[in-house]
N, C-alpha and C positions, 0 to 999 in steps of 0.2 A: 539617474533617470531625468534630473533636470533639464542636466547638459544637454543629454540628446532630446530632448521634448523643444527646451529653445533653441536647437540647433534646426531641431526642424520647420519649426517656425521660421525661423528664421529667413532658412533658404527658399519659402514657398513664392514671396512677392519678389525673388530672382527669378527664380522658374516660371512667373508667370510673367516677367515682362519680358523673357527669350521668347517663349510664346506668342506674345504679343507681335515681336518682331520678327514672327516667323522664322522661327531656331528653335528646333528641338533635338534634344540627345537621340544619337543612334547607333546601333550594335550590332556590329559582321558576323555573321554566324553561318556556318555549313549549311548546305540544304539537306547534303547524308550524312546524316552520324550514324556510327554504332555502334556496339561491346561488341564484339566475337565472344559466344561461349560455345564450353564441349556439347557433343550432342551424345556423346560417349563415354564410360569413364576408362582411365589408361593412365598412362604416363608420355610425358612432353618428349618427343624426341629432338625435336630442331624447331626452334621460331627463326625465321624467317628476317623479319625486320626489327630493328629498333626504336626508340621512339623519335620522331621526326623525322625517319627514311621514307621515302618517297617510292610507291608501287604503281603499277597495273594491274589492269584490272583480270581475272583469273590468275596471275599469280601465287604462288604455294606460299602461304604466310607461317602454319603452323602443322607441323606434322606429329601425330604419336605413333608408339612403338606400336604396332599391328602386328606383332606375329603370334595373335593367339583369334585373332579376327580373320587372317591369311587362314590360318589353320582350320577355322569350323568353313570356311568357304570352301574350301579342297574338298573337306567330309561334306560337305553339302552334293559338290559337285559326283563326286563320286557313287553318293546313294541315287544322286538321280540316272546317274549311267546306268545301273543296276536295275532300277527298277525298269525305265524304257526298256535295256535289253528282254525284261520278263510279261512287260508289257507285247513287246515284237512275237517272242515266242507261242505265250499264249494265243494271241493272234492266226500264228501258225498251228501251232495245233487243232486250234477253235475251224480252221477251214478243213483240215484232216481229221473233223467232228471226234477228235481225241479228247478232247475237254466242251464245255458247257460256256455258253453266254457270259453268265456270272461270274465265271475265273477271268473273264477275260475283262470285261468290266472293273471288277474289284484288280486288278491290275494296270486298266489307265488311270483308275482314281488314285490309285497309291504316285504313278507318276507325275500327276500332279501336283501332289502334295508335296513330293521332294523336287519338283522345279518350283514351288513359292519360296521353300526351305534356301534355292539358291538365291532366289531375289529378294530375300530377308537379308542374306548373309552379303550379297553384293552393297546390297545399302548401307549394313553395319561397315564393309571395309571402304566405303568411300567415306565416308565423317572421319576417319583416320586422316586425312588430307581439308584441311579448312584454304580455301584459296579467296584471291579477296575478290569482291561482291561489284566492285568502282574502281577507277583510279584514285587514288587518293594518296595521305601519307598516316605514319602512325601516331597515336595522342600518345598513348602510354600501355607497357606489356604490365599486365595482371598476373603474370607466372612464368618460374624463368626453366628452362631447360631441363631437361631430368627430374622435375619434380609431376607425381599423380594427383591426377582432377577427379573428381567427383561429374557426373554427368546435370549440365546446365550451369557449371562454374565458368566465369566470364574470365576469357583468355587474353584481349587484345582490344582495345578501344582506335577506333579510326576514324575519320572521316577523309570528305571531299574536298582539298583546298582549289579546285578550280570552278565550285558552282556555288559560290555563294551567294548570299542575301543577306537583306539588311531588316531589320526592326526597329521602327521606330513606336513611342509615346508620345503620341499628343492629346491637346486638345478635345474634348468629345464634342464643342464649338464645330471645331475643323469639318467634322462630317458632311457639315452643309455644301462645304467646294471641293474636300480631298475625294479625289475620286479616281482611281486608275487609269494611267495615262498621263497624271498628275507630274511635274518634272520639279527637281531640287538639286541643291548642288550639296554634298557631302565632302566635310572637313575632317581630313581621317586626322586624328590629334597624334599617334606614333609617327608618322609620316610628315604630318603638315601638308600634304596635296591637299587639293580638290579636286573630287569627282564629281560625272555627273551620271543623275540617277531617277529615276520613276517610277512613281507608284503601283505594287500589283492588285494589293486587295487590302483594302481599309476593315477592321477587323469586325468582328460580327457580337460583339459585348461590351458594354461600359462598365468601367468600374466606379458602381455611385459613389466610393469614397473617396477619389481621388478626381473625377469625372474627365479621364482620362480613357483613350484605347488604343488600343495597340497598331498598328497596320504594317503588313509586308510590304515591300522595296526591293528593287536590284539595282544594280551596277550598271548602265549600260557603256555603250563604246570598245575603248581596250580597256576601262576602267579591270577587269577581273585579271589584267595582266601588271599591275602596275606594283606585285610584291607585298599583296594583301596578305592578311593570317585573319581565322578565323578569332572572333575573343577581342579585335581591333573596336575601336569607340570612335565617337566623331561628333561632331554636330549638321545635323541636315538643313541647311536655309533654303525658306522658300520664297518665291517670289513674293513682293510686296503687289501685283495684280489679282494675285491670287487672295493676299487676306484681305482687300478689299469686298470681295462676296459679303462675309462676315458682317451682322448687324452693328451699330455702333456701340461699346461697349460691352462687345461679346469676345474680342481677339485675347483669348485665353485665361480671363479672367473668371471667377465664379458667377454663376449664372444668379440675375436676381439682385445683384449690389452695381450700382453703378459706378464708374470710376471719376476717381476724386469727392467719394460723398461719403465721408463714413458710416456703416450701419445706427441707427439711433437718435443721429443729428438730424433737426426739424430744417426744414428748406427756407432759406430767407423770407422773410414777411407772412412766416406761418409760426403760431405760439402753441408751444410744448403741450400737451395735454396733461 
């Protein structure tokens, strides 16, 4: 616990003169994620992709064996033939005043009720078929082929590698100038480029213990073509115009201690109490 107590220490008066210098860490991240789970329980018939295959969007990702969901569809289908035809008939007779109102009534209601029977069972056999939602590629498959799901088990994790965004931590100083619209340039650390980038929306919470908050970012330019991955790092610099807004002795330091004064220490030609 030491270690990391004075490690952290440590690294805080680094962090706050990147800060200072207008650089702060920033993290590539998808704008769509998500798990694919069953919405049905069955067994896996074919996935589809691997992980880091590359899809489109409606694309068949993961398929289960349906032929017992086929099966109540048909019976669905079927009972509703049945019942329209006795639905038509009564009809018919009801005008050759052979039968009563009521037969004939309780006859389209029955119809009814085996056409929902079909549009239960049409819904149940399309979740047989999971297709993908974006373009995007795969993270990682959560179940491999031939084996059965339970309904709401998560099959398939993906996201979007071409809409990304960026997150950055700064400053809660910053808020006074960081404002959307706001431009920086990003130092992707795998890559070594720079890109260039601006601000969407500075976030909406501080965090009192670190007096830091979060704000969204994108990529502008061909920056989203240049072989980015989600989970990339970097560091975001900003213009040195910009942290001039900034009151003096506020550029990412704790608010309340001035810089170069340690907490404590009486100010020249003033005696200690």
């Amino acid at each position: 616990m030491a270690v990391l107590l004075g490690g952290g220490l440590a690294s805080a008066p680094a962090l706050a003169q990147d800060a200072s210098q207008g650089q702060v860490r920033a993290l590539i991240e998808a704008r769509r994620h998500a798990v694919l789970s069953s919405e049905i329980p069955g067994r896996i018939a074919r996935m589809s992709v691997d992980a880091g295959q590359s899809f489109k969007a409606g694309e068949l990702l993961v398929a289960f064996d349906c032929a017992s969901y086929q099966a109540e569809l048909d019976a669905a289908r079927a009972q509703l033939n049945a019942a329209d035809v006795t639905a038509r008939v009564n009809r018919r007779l009801n005008s050759l005043r052979s039968i009563g109102e009521a037969e004939v009534q309780l006859a389209e209601a029955k119809a009814q009720v085996a056409r929902a029977d079909v549009r239960k069972a049409e819904v149940q056999a399309r979740r047989c078929e999971i297709k993908a939602p974006f373009d995007g590629r795969a993270v990682e498959r959560r179940i491999q082929e031939h084996e059965s799901v339970a309904a709401g088990a998560p099959l398939l994790e993906i996201l979007s590698d071409r809409d990304l965004k960026v997150e950055l931590i700064v400053p809660s100083s910053w808020l006074v100038w960081l404002k959307p619209g706001q431009r920086f340039d990003l130092r992707v650390d795998e890559t070594g480029v720079t890109l260039p980038g601006e601000v969407v929306l500075p976030g909406a919470k501080v965090d009192p213990a670190s007096q830091s908050v979060k704000v969204t970012a994108k990529l502008t330019g061909d920056a989203p073509s240049q072989g980015l991955v989600a989970g990339m790092s970097g560091t975001a610099i900003f213009p040195e115009p910009a942290l001039s807004a900034l009151p003096a002795g506020n550029q990412g330091t704790p608010q309340g201690t001035p810089q170069g004064t340690p907490q404590g220490t009486p100010k020249p030609g003033t005696a200690k109490p």
